[in-house]
N, C-alpha and C positions, 0 to 999 in steps of 0.2 A: 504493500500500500504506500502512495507516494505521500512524505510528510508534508504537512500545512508549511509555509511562511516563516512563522512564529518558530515553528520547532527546528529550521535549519538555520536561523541568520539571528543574532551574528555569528562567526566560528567559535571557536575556544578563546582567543585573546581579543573577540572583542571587538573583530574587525566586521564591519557591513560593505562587502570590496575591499577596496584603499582607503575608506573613513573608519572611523572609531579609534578605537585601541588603548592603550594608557601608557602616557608621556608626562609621569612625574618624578617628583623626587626622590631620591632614594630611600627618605626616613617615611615615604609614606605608602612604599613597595607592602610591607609586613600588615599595615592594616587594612588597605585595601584587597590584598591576597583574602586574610579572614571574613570583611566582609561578603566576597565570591563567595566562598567557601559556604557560610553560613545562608547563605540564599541559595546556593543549590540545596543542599540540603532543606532548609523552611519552603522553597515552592515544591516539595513534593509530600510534607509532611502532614497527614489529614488535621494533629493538633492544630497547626499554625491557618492552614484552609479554613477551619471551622472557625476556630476562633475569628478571622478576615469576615468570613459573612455573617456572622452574628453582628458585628460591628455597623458592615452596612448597613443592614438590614434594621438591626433596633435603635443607632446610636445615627449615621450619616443620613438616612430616611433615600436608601438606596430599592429598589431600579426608583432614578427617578425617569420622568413621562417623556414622551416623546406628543409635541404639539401642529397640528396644523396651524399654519401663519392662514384662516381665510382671508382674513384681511388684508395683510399686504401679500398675497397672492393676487389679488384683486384688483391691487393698486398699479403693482408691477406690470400683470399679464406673463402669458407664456407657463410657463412651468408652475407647477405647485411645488411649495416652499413648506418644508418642514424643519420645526428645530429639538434638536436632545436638548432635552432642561437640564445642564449641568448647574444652573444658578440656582436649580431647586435642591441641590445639593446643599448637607449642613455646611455654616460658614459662607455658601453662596459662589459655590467654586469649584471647578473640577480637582483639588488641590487636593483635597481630603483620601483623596483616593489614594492615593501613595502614599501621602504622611501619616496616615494613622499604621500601614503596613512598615516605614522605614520606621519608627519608633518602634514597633511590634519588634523589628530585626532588630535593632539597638538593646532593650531591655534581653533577648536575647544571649546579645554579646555581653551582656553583666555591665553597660554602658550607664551611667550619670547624668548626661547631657548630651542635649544633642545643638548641633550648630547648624545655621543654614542662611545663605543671602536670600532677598527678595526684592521685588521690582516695584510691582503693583501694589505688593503686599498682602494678597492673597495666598502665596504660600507661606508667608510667614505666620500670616491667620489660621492657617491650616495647621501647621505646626505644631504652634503654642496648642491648639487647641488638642492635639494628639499627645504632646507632652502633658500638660494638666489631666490628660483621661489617664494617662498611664503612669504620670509622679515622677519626670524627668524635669531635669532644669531644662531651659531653652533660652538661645543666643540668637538674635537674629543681626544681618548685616544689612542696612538698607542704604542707598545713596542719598546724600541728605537733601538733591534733590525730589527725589521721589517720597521724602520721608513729609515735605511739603505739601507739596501735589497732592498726595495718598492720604492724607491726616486723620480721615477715618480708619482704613486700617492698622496705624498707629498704634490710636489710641484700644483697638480690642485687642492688638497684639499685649498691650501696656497692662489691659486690666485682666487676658487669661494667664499674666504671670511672668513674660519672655521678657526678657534684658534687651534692650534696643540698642545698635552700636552705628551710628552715622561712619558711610563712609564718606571722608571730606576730601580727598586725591582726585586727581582728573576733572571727568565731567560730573561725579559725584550720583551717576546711574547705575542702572544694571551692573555691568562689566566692573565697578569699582567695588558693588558691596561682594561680587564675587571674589574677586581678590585678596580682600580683607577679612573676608569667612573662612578663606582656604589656609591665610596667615594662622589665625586663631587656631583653626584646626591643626595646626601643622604643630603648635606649642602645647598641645592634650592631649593626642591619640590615646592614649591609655585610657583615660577618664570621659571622652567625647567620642559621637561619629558627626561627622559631615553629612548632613540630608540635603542633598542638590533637588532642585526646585524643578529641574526639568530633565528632559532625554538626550541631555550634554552632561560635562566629563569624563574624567578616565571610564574606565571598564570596573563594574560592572552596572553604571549608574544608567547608564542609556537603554539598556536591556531592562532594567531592573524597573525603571520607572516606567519604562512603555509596556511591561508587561502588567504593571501592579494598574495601570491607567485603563488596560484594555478592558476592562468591565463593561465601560462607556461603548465600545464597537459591538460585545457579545450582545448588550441587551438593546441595544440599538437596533440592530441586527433582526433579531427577534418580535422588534415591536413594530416595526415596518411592515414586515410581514404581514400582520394583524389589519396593518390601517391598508394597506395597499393593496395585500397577495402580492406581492414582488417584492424586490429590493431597490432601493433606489439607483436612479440614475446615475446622479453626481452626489459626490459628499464632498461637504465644505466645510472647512476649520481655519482659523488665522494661525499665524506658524511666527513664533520669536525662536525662542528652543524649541518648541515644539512638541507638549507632554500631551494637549489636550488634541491636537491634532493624530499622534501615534495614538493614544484611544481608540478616538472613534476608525482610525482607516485600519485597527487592529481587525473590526470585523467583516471588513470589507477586502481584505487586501488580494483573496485570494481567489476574490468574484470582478466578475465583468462591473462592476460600477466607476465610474471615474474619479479620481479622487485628486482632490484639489487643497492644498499649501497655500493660503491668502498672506501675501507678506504685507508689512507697513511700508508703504512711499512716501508717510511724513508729508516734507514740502518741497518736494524737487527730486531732480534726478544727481544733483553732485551730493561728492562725501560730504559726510557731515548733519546732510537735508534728508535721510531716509534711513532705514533700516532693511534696507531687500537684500540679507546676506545671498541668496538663492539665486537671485534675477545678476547680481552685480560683484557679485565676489569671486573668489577665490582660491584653491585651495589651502590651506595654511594651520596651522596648531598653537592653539591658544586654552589655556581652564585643563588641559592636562589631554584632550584629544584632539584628533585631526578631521577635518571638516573642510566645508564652504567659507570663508570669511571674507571681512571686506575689511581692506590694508589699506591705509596710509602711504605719502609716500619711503617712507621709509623701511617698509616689508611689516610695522607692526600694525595692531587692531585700529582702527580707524574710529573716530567718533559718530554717531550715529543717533538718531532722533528717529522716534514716535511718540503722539498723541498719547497713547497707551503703554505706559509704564512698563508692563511687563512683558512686552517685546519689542522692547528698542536695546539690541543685545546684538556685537557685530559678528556672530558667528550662528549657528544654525544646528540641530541635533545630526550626530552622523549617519542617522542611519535615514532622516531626511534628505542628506546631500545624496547617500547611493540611488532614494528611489526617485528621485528626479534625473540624476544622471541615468537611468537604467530604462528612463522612459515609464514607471508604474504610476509617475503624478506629475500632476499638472502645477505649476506658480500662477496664482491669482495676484495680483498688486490692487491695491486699496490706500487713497491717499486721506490724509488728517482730514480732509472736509466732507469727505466722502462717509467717514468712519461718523461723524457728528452729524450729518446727516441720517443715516442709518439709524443711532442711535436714537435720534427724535422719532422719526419714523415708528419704530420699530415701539416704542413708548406711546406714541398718540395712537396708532393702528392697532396695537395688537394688547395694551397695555401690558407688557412687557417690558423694564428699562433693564438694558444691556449693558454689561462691562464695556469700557471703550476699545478694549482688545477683542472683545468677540465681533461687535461690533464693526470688525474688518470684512470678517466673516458673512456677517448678514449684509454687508454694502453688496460684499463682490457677488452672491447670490441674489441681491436688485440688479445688477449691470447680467448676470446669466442669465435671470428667467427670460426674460422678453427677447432673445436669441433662439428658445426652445420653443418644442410644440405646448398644446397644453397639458398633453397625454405623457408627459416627463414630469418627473419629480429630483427634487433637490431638499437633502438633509442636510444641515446645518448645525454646526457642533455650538451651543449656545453656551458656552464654556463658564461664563459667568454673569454676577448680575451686577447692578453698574451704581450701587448703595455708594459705594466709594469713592466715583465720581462727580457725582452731581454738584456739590458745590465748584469745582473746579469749570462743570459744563456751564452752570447758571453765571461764573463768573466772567469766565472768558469768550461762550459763545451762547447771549441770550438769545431769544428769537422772540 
């Protein structure tokens, strides 16, 4: 019988092709080995399984629904537009789905604390919230400008317990609280693990998080089914790293449906004005693996802007760089006015209000329906919901 997808990629160390692998340092060979280690062993173990859906199921208020958009179906024309409610997810975020599993693997390892960057600050919400269910310290790394921007999530990462650490270097985003997380970690191994917020890093973080995410693809999957008798046509997810994206195209990958990568275009097409590691980059190794990035001139990461927090990040998950190179997905681009547009939208039509990251997601699924028949359908990874936002939207783009 020929294996699924999932069960042959990546190989043994990690590689998806010529992407992935793990390019760190040497004092963090020993812990990262153990974490492998301890996930092979935990995903085949029925304890650590059950314990997983219990969790879902009575604590994250897991499968959540899958919605028809009639409205802005309606609006758009063409194709009918569906979305996964991962905003109806606890915390409000496909996040939870991995962090409450990498603390599970942490307690585990006999671990203390766990450390983690964040963008939007949804996985740091995620987190904290994983550590307080389980009695783990939690560190999180946020850039101090997103620690502005984001000030709701902040403040619930503040009050479920987590230490907030500003990172103040560079452009003070993504790519800096990473940096500054990995510092951290690098000075605790013993007593900490590093939970990576997305399907980037060394090995085994990319595998590990797109498999603890696929939940989102399986019942997807399945609930289509129900509304449709088919599967869908296209699936659509916005893409920074890329965790909620690997989810959902986890249940699809291995079926005719088209699967579509919406990157951030920001405000232009030069460095600096966008985030399209995929559209614009290149290969290169940066956060400890090897991927798509977009360099500066001087071969290093490049700075890099979106609307949405938590994918303005100049590199891409690896095993997203192999399936675009390999032809299995498609780059959607979605620019900041496009994405706030969307976001209105999607809030006066369907009352619905949207992460500004998902939010990519539902623009570029406005710009596909009305390309297609009406007899096509398009699902929509509605990754998160947009509590977070809104004063930033009210401030900067009234209507």
């Amino acid at each position: 019988m020929k294996k699924s997808y999932l069960e042959t990629m990546p190989d043994e160390n990690g590689f998806f092709g010529k992407f992935g692998g793990s390019y760190i340092p040497p004092q963090l060979e020993v812990p990262f080995q153990e974490i492998n280690a301890a996930y092979k062993e935990l995903k085949n173990s029925k304890a650590f399984i059950d314990e997983l859906k219990y969790i879902r199921k009575h604590f994250q208020g897991r499968p959540t629904p899958i919605t028809f958009a009639k409205n802005l179906t309606q609006h758009c024309g063409g194709a009918k537009i569906y979305l996964k409610r991962e905003d109806l997810n606890h915390t409000g975020a496909h996040k939870l789905n991995h962090c409450m599993a990498e603390v599970l693997l942490a307690k585990h390892l006999k671990k203390s604390k766990v450390i983690a960057e964040t963008g939007a600050g949804q996985h740091g919400v995620a987190l904290a919230t994983a550590a307080a269910y389980f009695g783990l310290e939690c560190e999180i790394h946020m850039g101090e400008v997103d620690i502005k921007k984001e000030y709701p999530n902040v403040t619930r990462m503040k009050i479920l317990g987590a230490k907030i650490v500003p990172a103040t270097h560079g452009l003070k985003t993504l790519k800096e609280a990473v940096d500054s997380a990995f510092e951290a970690y690098l000075k605790d191994t013993d007593n900490s693990i590093y939970c990576i917020g997305s399907v980037v890093g060394p090995h085994p973080f990319p595998m590990m998080v797109r498999d603890f995410q696929s939940v989102i693809g399986f019942e997807a999957k399945e609930q289509f089914l129900e509304h449709e008798k088919a599967l869908p046509d296209h699936v659509v997810a916005c893409v920074g790293g890329g965790s909620n994206a690997m989810g959902i195209f986890s249940g699809f990958i291995d079926e005719k449906s088209e699967l579509y990568g919406v990157e951030p275009m920001g405000k232009g097409n030069k460095i600096g004005e966008h985030s399209a590691s995929l559209t614009y980059g290149e290969e290169g190794i940066m956060h400890g693996f090897n991927s798509i990035m977009l360099k500066d001139e001087h071969g290093e990461p490049a700075p890099v802007h979106s609307i949405g927090s938590g994918i303005d990040y100049p590199s891409v998950g690896p095993e997203h760089a192999y399936l675009k190179e390999s032809g299995r997905t498609k780059v959607g681009l979605c620019n900041d006015n496009e994405a706030v547009e969307a976001f209105y939208k999607l809030s006066q039509l369907e009352g619905i209000i949207p992460a500004l990251e998902s939010a990519h997601a539902v623009a570029f699924a406005m710009k596909l329906a009305p390309t297609l028949s009406k007899e096509q359908t398009i699902l929509v990874n509605l990754s998160g919901r947009g509590d977070k936002d809104i004063d930033f939207i009210i401030e900067n783009y009234p209507q």
